[in-house]
C-alpha positions in Angstrom: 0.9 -4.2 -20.0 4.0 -3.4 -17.6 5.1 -0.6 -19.9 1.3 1.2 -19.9 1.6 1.1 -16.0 5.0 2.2 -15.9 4.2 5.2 -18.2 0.5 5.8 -16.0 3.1 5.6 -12.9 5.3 8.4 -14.8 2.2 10.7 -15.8 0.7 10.4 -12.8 3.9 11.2 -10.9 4.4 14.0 -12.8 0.9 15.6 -12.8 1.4 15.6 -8.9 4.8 16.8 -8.5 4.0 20.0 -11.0 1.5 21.0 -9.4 2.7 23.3 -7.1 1.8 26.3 -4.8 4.4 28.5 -2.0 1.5 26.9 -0.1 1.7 23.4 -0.8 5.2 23.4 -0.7 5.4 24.4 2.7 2.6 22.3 3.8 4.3 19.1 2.0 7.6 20.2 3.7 6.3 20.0 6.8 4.3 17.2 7.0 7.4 15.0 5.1 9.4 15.9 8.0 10.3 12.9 10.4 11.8 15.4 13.3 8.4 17.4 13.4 6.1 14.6 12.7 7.7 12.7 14.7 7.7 14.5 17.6 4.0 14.7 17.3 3.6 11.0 17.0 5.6 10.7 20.5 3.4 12.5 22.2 0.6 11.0 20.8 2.0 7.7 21.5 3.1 8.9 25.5 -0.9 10.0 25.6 -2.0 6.6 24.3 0.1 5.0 27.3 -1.1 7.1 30.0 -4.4 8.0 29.6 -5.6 5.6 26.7 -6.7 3.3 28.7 -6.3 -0.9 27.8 -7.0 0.0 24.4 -4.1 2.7 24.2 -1.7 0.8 26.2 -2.0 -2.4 23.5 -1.7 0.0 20.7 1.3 1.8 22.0 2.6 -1.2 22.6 2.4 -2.9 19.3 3.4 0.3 17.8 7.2 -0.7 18.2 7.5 -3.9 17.4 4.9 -2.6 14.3 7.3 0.5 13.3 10.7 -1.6 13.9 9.6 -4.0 11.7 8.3 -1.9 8.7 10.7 0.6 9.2 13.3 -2.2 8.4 11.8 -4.5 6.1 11.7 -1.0 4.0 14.8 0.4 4.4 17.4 -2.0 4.3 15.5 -5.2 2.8 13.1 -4.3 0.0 14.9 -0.6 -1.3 18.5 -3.2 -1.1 16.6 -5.8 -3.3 14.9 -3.6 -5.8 17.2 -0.7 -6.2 14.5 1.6 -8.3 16.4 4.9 -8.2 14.2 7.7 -7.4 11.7 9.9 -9.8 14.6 12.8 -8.7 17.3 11.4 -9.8 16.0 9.2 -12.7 13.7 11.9 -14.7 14.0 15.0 -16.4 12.1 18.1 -14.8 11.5 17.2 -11.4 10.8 19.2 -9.0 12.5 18.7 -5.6 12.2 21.2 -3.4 13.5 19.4 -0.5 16.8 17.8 -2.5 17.0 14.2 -3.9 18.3 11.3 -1.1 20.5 8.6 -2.5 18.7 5.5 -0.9 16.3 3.6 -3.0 12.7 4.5 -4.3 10.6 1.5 -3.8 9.3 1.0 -1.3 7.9 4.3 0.4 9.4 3.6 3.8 6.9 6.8 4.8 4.0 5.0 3.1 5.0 1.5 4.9 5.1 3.1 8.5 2.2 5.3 8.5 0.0 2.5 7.1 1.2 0.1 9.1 0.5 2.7 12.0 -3.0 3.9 10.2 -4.2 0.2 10.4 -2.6 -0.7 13.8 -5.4 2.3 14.9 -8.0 1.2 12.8 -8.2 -2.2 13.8 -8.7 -1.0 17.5 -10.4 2.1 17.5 -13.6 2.8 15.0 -15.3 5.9 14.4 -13.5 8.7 13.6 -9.8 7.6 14.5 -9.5 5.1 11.0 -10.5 8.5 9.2 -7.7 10.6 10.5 -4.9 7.9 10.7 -5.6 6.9 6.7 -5.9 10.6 6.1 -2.7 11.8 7.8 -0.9 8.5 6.1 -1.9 9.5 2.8 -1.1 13.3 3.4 2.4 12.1 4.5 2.6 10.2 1.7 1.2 12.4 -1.2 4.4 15.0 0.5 6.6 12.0 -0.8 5.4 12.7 -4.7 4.8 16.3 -4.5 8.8 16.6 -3.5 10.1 14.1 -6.3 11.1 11.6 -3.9 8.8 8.8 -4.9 6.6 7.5 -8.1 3.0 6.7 -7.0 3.7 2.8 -7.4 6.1 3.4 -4.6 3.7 4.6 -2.5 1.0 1.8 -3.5 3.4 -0.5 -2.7 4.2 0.9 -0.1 0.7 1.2 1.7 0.0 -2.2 0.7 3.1 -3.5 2.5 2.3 -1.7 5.9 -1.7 -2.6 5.6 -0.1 -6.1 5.2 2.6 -5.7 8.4 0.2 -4.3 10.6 -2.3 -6.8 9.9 -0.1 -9.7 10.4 1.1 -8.1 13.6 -2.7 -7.8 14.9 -2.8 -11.6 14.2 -0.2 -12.6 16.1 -1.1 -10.3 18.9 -4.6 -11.9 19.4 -3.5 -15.4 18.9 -0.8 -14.9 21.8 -3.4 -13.4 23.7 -5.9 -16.2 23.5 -2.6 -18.4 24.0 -2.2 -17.0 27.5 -5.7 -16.5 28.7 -5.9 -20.3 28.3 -3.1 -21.0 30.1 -3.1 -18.6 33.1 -4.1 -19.7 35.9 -6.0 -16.0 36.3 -8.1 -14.8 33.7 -6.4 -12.2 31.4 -9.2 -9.9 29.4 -9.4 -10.8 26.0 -7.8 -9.7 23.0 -9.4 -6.6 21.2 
């Protein structure tokens, strides 16, 4: 069974990373980038404190304990302890337009953050906002195949780790909340 999902995680890695367009490439270029995506999520983040109201304020608030704490658990816990080398540097024919980095493959640390951040927005804001934040998470993280820097396990794993962070954070939040309400002496509003 593990060597039919290992050799479905290869085909599908593959199928994705060949095909490729000028297009695409640029496109998956850009949005892989942390400098220029991340300079977009500041200012969305500096919007959500000052004019996103309660709502805004709480989720720019839990976004940094959120992203220090996938960001880490990623990098330098679970790529330490499973040490899968990268589609890049462990397969023939891979195409990797953007080079092949050293650090370990699994998990995505770009898949962890941008689902932990996806669901930290879902779980406070409905309507179109869940839409966008899954969609720009699994652009971001599609980038990560279509360059050869991750196998699609990687990113599932990923995803599935930051879903689970995020939600776990959420927890904790409203329980502290509720924690406080009861014992201030003025009312706090409650948790979202």
């Amino acid at each position: 069974m593990l060597e039919l999902l290992s050799r479905a995680d290869i085909s599908l890695f593959y199928a994705i990373n060949r095909a490729h367009h000028p297009w695409l490439d640029a496109l998956m270029l850009f949005v892989t980038d942390i400098k220029r995506t991340g300079a977009f999520l500041l200012i969305i983040w500096a919007g959500l404190l000052w004019k996103g109201g309660k709502t805004g304020r709480t989720v720019a608030l839990l976004l940094i304990p959120l992203i220090l704490l996938t960001d880490q658990l990623s990098s330098q816990l679970l790529k330490d302890l499973f040490g899968r080398l990268r589609p890049c540097a462990a397969l023939e024919g891979v195409r990797a337009i953007d080079g092949c980095r050293q650090s370990a493959s699994f998990p995505s640390s770009h898949a962890v953050n941008n689902f932990a951040a996806a669901t930290l927005f879902s779980l406070h804001y409905r309507r179109w906002v869940p839409w966008v934040a899954f969609g720009l998470a699994g652009l971001v993280s599609y980038s990560r195949i279509y360059l050869g820097l991750h196998y699609p396990s990687d990113i599932l794993g990923g995803a599935l780790i930051g879903i689970l962070c995020a939600v776990a954070l959420w927890g904790l939040y409203r329980r502290a909340a509720r924690l406080l309400r009861r014992s201030s002496p003025t009312p706090l509003p409650p948790a979202e």
